[in-house]
DOKELO-911299 format. One record per residue (C-alpha): residue number from 1; residue in one letter; chain; x, y, z. Coordinates in nm, 4 decimals, padded with zeros to 6 digits, m for minus. Example, Ala and Ser with C-alpha at 12.3 -4.5 7.8 and 13.67 -1.06 7.14 Angstrom:
DOKELO-911299
(site 1 'A' 'A' (01.2300 m00.4500 00.7800)) (site 2 'S' 'A' (01.3670 m00.1060 00.7140)) 
This chain:
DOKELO-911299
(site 1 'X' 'A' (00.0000 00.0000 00.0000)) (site 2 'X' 'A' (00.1367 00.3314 m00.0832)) (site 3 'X' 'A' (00.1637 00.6148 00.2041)) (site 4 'X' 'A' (00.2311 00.9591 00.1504)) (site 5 'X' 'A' (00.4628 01.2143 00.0033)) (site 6 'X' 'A' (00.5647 01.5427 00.1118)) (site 7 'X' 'A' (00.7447 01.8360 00.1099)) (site 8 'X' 'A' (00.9310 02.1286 00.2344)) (site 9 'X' 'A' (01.1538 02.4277 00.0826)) (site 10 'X' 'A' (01.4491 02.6159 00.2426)) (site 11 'X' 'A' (01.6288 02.3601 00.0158)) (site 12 'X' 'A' (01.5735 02.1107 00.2757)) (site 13 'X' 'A' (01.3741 01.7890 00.2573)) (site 14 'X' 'A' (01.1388 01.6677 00.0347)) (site 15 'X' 'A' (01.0224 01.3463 00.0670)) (site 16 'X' 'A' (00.8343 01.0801 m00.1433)) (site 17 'X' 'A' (00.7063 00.7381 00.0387)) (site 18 'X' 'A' (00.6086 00.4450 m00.1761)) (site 19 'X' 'A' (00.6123 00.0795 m00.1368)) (site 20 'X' 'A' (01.0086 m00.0558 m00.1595)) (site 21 'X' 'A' (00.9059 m00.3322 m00.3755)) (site 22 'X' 'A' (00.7818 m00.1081 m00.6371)) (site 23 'X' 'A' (00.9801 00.2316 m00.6987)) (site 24 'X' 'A' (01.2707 00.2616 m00.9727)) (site 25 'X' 'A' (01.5299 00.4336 m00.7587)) (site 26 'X' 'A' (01.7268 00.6088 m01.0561)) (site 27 'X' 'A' (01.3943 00.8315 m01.0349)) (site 28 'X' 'A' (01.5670 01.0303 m00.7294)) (site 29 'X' 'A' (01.8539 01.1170 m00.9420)) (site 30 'X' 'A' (01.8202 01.3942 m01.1273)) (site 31 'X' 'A' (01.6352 01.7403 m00.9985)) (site 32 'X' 'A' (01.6530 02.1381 m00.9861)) (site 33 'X' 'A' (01.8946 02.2547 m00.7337)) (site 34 'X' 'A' (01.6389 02.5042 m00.6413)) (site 35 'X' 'A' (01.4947 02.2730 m00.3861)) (site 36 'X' 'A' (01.6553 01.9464 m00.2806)) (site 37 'X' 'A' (01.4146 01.6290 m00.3320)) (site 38 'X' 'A' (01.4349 01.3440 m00.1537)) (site 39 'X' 'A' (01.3034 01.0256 m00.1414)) (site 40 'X' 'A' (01.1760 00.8390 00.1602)) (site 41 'X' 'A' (01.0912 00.4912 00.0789)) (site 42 'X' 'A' (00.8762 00.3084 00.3890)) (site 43 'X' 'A' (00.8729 m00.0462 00.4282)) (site 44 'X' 'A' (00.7849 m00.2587 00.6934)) (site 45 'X' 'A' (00.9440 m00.6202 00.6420)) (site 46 'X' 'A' (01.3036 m00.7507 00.7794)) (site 47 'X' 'A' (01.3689 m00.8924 00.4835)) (site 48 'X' 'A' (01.4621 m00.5987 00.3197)) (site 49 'X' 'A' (01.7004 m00.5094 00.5790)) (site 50 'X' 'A' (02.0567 m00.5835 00.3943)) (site 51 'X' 'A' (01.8816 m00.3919 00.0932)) (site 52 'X' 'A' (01.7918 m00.0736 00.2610)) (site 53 'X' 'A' (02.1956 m00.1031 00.4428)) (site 54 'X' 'A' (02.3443 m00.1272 00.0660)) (site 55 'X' 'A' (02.2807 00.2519 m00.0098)) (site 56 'X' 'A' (02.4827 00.3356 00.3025)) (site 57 'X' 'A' (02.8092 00.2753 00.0687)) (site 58 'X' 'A' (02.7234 00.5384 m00.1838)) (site 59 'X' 'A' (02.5316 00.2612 m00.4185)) (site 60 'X' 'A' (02.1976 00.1722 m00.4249)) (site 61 'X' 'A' (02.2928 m00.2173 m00.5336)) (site 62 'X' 'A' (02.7002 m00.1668 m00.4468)) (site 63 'X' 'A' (02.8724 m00.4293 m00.2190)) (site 64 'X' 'A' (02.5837 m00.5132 m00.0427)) (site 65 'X' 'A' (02.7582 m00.7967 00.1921)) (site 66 'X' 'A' (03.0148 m00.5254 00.2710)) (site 67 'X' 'A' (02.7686 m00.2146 00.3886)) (site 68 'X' 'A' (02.5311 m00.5113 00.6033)) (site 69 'X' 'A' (02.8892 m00.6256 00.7576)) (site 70 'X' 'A' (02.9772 m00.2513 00.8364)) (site 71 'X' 'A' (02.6786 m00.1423 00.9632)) (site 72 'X' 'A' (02.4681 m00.4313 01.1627)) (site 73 'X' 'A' (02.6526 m00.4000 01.4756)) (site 74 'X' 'A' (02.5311 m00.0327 01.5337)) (site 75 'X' 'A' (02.2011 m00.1044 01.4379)) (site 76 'X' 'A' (02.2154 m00.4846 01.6468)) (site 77 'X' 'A' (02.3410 m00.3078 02.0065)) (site 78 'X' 'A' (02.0921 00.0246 01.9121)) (site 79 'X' 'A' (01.7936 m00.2197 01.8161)) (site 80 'X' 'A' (01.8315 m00.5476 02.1069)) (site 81 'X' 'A' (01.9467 m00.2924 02.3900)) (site 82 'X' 'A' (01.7268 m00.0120 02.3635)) (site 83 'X' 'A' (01.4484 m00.0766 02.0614)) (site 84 'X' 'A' (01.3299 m00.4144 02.0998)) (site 85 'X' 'A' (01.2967 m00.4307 02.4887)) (site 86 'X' 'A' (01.0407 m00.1179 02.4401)) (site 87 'X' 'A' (00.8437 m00.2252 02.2214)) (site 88 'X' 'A' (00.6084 m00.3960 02.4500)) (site 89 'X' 'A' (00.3780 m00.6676 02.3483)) (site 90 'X' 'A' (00.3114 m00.7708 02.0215)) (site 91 'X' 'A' (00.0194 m00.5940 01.9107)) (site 92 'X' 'A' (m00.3469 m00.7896 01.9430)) (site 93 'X' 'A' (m00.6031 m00.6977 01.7097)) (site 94 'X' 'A' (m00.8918 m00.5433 01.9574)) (site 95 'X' 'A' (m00.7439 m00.4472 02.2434)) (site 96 'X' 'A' (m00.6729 m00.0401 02.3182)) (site 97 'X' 'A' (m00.3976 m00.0711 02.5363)) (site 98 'X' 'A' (m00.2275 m00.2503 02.2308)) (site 99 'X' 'A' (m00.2967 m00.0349 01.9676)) (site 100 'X' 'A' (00.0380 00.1599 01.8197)) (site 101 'X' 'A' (00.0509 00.4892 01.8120)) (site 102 'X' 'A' (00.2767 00.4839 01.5020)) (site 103 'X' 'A' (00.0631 00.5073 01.1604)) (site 104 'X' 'A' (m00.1301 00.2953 01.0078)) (site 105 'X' 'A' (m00.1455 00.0363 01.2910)) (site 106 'X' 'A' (00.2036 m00.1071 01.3823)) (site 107 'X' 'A' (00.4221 m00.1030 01.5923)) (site 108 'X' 'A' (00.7678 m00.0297 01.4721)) (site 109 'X' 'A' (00.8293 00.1528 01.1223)) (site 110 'X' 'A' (01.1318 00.1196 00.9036)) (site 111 'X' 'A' (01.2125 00.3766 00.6140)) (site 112 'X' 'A' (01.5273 00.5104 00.4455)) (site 113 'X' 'A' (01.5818 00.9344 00.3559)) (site 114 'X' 'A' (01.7599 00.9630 m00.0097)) (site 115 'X' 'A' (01.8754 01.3669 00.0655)) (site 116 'X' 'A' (02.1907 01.4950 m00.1861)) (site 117 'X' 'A' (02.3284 01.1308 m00.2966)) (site 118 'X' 'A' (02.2964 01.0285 00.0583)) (site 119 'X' 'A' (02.0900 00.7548 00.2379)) (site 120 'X' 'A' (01.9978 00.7468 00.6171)) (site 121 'X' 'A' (01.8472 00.4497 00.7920)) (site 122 'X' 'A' (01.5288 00.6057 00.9904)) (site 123 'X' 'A' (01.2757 00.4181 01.2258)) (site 124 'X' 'A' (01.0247 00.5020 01.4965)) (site 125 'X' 'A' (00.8102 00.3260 01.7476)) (site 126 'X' 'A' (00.6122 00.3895 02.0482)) (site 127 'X' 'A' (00.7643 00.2621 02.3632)) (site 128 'X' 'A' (00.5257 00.0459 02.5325)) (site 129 'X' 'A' (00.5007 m00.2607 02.7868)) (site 130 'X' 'A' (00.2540 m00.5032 02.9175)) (site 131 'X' 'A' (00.1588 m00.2706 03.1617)) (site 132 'X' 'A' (00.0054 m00.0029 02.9396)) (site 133 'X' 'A' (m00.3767 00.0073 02.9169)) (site 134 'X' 'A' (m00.3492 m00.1458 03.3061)) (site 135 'X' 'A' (m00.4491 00.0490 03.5859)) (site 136 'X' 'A' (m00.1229 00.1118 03.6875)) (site 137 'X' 'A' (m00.0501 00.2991 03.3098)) (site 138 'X' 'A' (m00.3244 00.3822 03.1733)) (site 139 'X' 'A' (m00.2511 00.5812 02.8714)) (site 140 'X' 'A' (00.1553 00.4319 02.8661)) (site 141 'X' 'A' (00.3291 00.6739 02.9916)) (site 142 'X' 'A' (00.5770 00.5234 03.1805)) (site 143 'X' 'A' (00.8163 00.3053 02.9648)) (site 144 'X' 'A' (00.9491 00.6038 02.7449)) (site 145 'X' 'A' (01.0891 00.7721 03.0770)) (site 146 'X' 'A' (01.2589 00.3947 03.1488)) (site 147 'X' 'A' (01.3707 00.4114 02.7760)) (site 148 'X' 'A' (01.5687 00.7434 02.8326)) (site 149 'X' 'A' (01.7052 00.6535 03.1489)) (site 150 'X' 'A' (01.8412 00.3444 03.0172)) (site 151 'X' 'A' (02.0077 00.5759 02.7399)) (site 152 'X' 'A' (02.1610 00.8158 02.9568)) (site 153 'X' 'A' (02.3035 00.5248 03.1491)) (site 154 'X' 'A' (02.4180 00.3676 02.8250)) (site 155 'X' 'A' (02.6239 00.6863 02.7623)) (site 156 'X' 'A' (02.3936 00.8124 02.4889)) (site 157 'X' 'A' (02.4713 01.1857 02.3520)) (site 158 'X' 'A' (02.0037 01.2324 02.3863)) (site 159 'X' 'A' (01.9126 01.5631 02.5532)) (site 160 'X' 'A' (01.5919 01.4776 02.7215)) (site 161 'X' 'A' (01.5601 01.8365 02.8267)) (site 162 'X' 'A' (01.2821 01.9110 02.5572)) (site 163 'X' 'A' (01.1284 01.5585 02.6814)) (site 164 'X' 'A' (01.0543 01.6645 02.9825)) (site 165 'X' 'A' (00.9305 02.0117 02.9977)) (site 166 'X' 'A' (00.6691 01.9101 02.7115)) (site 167 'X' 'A' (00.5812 01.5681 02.8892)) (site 168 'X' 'A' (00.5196 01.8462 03.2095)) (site 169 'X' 'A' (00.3097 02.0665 02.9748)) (site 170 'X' 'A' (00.1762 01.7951 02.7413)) (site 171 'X' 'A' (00.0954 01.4966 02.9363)) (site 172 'X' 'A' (m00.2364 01.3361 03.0638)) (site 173 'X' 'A' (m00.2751 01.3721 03.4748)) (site 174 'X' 'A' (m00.4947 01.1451 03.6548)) (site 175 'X' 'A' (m00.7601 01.3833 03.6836)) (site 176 'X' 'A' (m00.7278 01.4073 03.2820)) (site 177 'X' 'A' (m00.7977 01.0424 03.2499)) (site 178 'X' 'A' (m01.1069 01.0506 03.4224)) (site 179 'X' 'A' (m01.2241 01.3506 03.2707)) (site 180 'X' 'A' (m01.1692 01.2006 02.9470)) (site 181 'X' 'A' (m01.4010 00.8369 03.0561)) (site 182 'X' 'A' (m01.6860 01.0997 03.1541)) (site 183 'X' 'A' (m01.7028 01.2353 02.8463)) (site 184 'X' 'A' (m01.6254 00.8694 02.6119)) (site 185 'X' 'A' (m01.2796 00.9885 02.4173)) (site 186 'X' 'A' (m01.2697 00.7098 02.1471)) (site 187 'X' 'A' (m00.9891 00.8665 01.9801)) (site 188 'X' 'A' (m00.6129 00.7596 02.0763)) (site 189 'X' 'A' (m00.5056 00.8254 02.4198)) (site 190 'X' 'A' (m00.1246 00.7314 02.2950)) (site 191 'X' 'A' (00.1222 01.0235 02.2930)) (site 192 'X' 'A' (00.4446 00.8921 02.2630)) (site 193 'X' 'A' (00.6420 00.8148 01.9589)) (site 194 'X' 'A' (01.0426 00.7690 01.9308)) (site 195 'X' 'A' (01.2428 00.8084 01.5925)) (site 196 'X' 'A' (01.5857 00.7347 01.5275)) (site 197 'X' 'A' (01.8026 00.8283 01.2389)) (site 198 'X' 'A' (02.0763 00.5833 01.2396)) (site 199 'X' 'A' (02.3840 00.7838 01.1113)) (site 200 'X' 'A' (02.6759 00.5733 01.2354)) (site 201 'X' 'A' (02.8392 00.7289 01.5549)) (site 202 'X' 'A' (02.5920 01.0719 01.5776)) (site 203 'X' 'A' (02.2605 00.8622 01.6069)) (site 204 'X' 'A' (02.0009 01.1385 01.5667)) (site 205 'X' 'A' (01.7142 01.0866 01.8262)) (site 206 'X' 'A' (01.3655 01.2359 01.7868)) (site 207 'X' 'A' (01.0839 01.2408 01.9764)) (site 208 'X' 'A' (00.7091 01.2855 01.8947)) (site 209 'X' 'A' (00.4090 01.4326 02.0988)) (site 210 'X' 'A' (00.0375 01.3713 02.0602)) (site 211 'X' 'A' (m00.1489 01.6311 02.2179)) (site 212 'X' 'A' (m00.5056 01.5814 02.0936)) (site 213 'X' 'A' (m00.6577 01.3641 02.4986)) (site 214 'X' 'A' (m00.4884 01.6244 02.6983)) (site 215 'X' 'A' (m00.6272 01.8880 02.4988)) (site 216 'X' 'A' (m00.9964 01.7228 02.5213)) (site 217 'X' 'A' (m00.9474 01.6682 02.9042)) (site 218 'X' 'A' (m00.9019 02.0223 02.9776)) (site 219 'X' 'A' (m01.1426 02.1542 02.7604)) (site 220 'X' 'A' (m00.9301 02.4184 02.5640)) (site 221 'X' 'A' (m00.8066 02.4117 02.1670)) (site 222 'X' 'A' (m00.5422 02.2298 02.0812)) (site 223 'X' 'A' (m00.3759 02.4856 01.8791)) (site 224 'X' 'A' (m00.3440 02.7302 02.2107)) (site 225 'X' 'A' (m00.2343 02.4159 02.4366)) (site 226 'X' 'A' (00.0488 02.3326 02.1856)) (site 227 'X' 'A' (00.1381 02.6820 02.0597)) (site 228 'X' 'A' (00.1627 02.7739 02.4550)) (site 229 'X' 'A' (00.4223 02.4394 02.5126)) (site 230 'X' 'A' (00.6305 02.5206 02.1828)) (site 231 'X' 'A' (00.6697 02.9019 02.3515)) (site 232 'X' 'A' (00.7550 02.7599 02.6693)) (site 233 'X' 'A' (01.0034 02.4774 02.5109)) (site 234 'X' 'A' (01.2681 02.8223 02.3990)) (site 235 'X' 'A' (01.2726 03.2029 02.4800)) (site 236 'X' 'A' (01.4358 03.2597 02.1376)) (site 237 'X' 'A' (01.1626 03.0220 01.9671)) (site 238 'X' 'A' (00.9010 03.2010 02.1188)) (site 239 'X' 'A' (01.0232 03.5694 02.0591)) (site 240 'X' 'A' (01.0969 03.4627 01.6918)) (site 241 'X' 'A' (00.9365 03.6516 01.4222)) (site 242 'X' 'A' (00.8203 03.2977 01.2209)) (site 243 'X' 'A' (00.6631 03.2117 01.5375)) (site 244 'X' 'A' (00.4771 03.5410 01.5729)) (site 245 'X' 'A' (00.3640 03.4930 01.2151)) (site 246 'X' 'A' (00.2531 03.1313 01.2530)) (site 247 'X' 'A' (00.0340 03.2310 01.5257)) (site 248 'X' 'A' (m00.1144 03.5111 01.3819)) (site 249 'X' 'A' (m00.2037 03.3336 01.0824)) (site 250 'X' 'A' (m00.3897 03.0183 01.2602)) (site 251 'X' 'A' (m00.5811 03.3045 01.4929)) (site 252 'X' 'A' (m00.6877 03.4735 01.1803)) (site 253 'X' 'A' (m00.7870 03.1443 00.9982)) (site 254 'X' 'A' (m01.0034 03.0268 01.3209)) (site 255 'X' 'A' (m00.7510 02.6838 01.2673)) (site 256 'X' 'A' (m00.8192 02.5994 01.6524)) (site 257 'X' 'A' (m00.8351 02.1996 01.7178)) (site 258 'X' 'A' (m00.6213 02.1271 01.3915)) (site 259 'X' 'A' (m00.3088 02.0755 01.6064)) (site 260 'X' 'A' (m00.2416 01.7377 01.6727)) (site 261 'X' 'A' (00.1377 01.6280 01.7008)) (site 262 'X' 'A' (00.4712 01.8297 01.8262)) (site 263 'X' 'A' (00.8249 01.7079 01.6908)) (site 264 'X' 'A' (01.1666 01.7744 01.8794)) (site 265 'X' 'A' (01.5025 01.6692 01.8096)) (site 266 'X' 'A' (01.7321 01.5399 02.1126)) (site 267 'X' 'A' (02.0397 01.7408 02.0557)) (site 268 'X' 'A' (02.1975 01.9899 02.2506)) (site 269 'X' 'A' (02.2389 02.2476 02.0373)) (site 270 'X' 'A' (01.9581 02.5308 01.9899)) (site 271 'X' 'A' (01.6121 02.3151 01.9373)) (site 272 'X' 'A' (01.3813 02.2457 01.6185)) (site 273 'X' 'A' (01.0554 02.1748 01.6877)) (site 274 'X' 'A' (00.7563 02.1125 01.4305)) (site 275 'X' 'A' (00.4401 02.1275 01.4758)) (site 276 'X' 'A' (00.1712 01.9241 01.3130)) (site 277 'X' 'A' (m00.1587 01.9972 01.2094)) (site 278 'X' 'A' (m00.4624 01.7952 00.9626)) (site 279 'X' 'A' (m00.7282 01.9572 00.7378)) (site 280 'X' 'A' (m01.0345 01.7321 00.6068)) (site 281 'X' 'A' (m00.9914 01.9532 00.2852)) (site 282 'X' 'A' (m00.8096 01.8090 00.0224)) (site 283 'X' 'A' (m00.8056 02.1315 m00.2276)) (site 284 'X' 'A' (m00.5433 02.3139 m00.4262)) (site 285 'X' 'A' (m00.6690 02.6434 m00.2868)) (site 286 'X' 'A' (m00.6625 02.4845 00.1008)) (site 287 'X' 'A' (m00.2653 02.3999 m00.0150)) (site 288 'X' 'A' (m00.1763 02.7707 m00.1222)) (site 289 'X' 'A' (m00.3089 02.8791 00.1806)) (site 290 'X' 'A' (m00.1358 02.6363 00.4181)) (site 291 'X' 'A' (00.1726 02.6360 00.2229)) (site 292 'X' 'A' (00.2142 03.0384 00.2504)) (site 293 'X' 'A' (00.0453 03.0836 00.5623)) (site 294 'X' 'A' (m00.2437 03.2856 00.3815)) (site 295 'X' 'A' (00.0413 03.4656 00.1372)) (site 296 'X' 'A' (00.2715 03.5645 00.4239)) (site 297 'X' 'A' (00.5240 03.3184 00.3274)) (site 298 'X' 'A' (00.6758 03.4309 m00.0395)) (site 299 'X' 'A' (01.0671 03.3842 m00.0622)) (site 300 'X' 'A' (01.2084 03.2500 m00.3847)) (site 301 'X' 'A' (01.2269 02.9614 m00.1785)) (site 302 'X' 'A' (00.9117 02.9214 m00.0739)) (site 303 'X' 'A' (00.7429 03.0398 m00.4315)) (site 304 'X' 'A' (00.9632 02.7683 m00.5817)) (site 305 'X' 'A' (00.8445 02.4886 m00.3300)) (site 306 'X' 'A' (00.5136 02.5729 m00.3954)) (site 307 'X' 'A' (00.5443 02.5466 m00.7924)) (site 308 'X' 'A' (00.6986 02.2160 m00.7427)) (site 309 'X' 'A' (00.4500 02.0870 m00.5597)) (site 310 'X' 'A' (00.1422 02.2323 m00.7832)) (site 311 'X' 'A' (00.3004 02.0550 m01.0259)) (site 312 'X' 'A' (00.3618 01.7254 m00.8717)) (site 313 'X' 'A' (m00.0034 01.7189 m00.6818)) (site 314 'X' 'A' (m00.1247 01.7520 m01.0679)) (site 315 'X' 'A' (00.0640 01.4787 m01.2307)) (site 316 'X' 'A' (m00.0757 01.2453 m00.9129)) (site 317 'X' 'A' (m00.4090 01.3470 m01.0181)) (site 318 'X' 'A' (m00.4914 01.3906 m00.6591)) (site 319 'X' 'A' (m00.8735 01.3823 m00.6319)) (site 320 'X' 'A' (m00.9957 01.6834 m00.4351)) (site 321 'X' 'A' (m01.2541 01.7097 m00.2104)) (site 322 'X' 'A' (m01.3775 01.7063 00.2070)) (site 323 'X' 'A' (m01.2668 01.4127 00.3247)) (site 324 'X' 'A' (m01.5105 01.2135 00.5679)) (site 325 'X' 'A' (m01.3256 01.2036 00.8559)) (site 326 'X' 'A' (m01.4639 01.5400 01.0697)) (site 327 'X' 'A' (m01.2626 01.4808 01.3958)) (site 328 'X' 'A' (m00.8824 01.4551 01.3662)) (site 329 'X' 'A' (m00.7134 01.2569 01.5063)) (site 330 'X' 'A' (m00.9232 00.9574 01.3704)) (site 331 'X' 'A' (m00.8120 00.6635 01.1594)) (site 332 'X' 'A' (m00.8741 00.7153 00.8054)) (site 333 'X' 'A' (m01.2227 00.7117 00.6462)) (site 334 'X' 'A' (m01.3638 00.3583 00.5188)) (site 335 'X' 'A' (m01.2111 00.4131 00.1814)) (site 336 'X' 'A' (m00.8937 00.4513 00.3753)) (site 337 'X' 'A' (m00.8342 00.8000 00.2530)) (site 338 'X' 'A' (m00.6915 01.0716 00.4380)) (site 339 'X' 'A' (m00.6590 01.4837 00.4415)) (site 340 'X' 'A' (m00.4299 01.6912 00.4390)) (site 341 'X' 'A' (m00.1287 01.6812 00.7170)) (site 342 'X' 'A' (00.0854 01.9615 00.7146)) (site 343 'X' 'A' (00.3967 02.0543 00.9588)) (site 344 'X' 'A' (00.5827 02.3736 01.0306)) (site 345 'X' 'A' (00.9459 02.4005 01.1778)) (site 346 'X' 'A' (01.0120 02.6355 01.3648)) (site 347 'X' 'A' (01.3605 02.7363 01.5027)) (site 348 'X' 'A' (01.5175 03.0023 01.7191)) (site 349 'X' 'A' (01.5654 03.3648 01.5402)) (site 350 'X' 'A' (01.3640 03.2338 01.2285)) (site 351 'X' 'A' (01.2316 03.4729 01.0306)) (site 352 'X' 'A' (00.9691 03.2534 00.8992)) (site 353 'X' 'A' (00.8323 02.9142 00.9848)) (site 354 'X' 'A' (00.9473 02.6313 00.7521)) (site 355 'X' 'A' (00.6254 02.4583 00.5772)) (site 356 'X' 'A' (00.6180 02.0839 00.4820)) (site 357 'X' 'A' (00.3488 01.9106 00.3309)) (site 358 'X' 'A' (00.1830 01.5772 00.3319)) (site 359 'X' 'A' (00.0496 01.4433 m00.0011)) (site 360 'X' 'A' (m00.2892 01.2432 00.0894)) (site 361 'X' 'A' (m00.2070 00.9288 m00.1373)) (site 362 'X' 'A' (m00.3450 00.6619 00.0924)) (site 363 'X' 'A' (m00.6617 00.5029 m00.0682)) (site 364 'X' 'A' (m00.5826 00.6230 m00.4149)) (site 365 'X' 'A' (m00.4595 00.4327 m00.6684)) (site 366 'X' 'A' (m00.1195 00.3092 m00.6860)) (site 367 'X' 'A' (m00.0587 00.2650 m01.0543)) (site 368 'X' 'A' (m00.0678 00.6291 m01.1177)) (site 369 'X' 'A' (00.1809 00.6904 m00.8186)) (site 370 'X' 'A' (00.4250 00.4335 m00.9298)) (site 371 'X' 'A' (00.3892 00.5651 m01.3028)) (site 372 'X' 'A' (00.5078 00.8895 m01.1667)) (site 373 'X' 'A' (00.8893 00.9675 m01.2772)) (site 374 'X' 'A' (00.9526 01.2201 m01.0440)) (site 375 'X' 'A' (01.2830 01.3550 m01.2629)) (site 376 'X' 'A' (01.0536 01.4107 m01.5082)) (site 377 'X' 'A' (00.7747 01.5846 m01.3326)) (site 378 'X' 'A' (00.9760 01.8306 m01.1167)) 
């Protein structure tokens, strides 16, 4: 099944996921320097393991015994000590305290980012045990705090700085758990999510935040709950001028309980953080206006993003329309479609928020997506 494809400007990434089985690499080859593109192909089966590992050697099909010898070890000690152990259960079909928080149902994903000739191995999962869904973790909150300790004793270069000041703001109290059974949530109570890009020596650590339950327990929009834990994550994020404009624009466009999920890196150095939002409206007009945050955003940059995608989103034939799914946060519709998903990055002493875009390809058909040469098309 194919995903999704996005992308960003600020000639940083852009991303296509399809099914590994099915894309023609050399497609990633050629593109305007304008804006980088780069391919992100998801897959969720071992067996392509020592395939994905053979573009870590500069060839997509090169020495492939040589770049799986090289390169297991650091993904066998990250994966058996630290992965593995927190994943938990294996998932049973039915039961809530099971269910992944990672897309589309599972609980690890695997993918590899083609950026500028280079390949990085990236996965993410939601740290989880038996105990989650139990009275004594409700809403699993407790093994990704284990996880992180057992890093830092491990001698792991992870700030957890960011962690905790947004699990302070972020995350579900008891009284938020009851508040939540009085009123029937049915959407996911799961708000953790852990990403790694594997990149030898400097493993890059992420960490992902679902906001929607706390936002519900407290009765207040998400956008104001998250916007008010990205201020309080940085001073110099805060008093930016892209996040001024950010804000302003989702205040003006009434975008109140579109905020969903906050992204932060684990580094020491001066933070990222993204925030995510959905719309139900697939439209090119709904795109312009995300994209340029209602024609705020217009760099050459941005401009050439935007023409880039216009163009791609037309040679996918993307169907446009309201999607069915009204409360976000949902699974997808029964056709399995989805909306739109976008993100914006922001960093200290920006002068504008960095946009990124999800194509909605899920549900649609895959022939005309794996017909698509993207060399050709952008």
């Amino acid at each position: 099944m194919l995903g999704w494809l996005n992308f960003t400007s600020f000639n940083r990434t852009q991303e296509a996921r399809w099914d590994a089985d099915a894309v023609t690499m050399q497609q990633f080859s050629k593109f305007e320097n304008c804006c980088i593109v780069t391919a992100k192909v998801a897959f969720y089966s071992t067996r392509l393991l020592s395939y994905s590992f053979t573009a870590l050697q500069g060839g997509l099909l090169a020495k492939p015994f040589y770049a799986w010898k090289d390169t297991a070890p650091l993904l066998q000690d990250l994966m058996s000590e630290y992965a593995i152990p927190a994943l938990g259960p294996f998932p049973r079909l039915g039961l809530q305290q099971n269910e992944p928080a990672v897309p589309r149902g599972r609980s690890f994903e695997l993918s590899v980012n083609f950026q500028q000739a280079k390949t990085t191995i990236r996965y993410d999962f939601e740290p989880t045990s038996y105990l989650a869904g139990t009275s004594r973790d409700p809403f699993n909150q407790l093994t990704v705090n284990q996880l992180l300790a057992k890093l830092a004793i491990g001698g792991a270069n992870v700030n957890t700085q960011l962690h905790y000041h947004f699990q302070s703001a972020l995350s579900l109290s008891k009284q938020d758990i009851i508040a939540l059974r009085k009123v029937k949530y049915h959407l996911s109570t799961k708000q953790h999510v852990v990403a790694w890009d594997l990149k030898g020596d400097d493993n890059l650590m992420k960490m992902y935040f679902l906001a929607l339950a706390k936002a519900k327990a407290i009765g207040v929009s998400s956008r104001s709950f998250v916007m008010k834990a990205a201020a309080g994550a940085d001073p110099n994020i805060q008093n930016s001028a892209g996040f001024a404009m950010l804000d302003e624009y989702l205040r003006e466009k009434g975008l109140l309980e579109n905020f969903y999920i906050l992204r932060w890196d684990c580094v020491d150095d001066s933070p990222r953080i993204k925030i995510y939002l959905a719309d139900p409206e697939v439209t090119i007009a709904k795109v312009k206006d995300l994209w340029t945050l209602g024609g705020r955003l217009h760099s050459p940059a941005i401009l050439k993003g935007l023409d880039l995608l216009l163009r791609l989103w037309s040679h996918l034939n993307v169907p446009e329309g309201v999607r069915s799914t009204t409360e976000l946060g949902e699974t997808e519709q029964e056709d399995r479609r989805s909306g739109l998903t976008f993100a914006y990055e922001l960093r200290a002493g920006a002068l504008e928020p960095e946009p990124k875009m999800y194509f909605p390809l899920v549900g649609e058909n895959d022939l005309i997506e794996l017909r698509t040469d993207l060399s050709e098309t952008l």
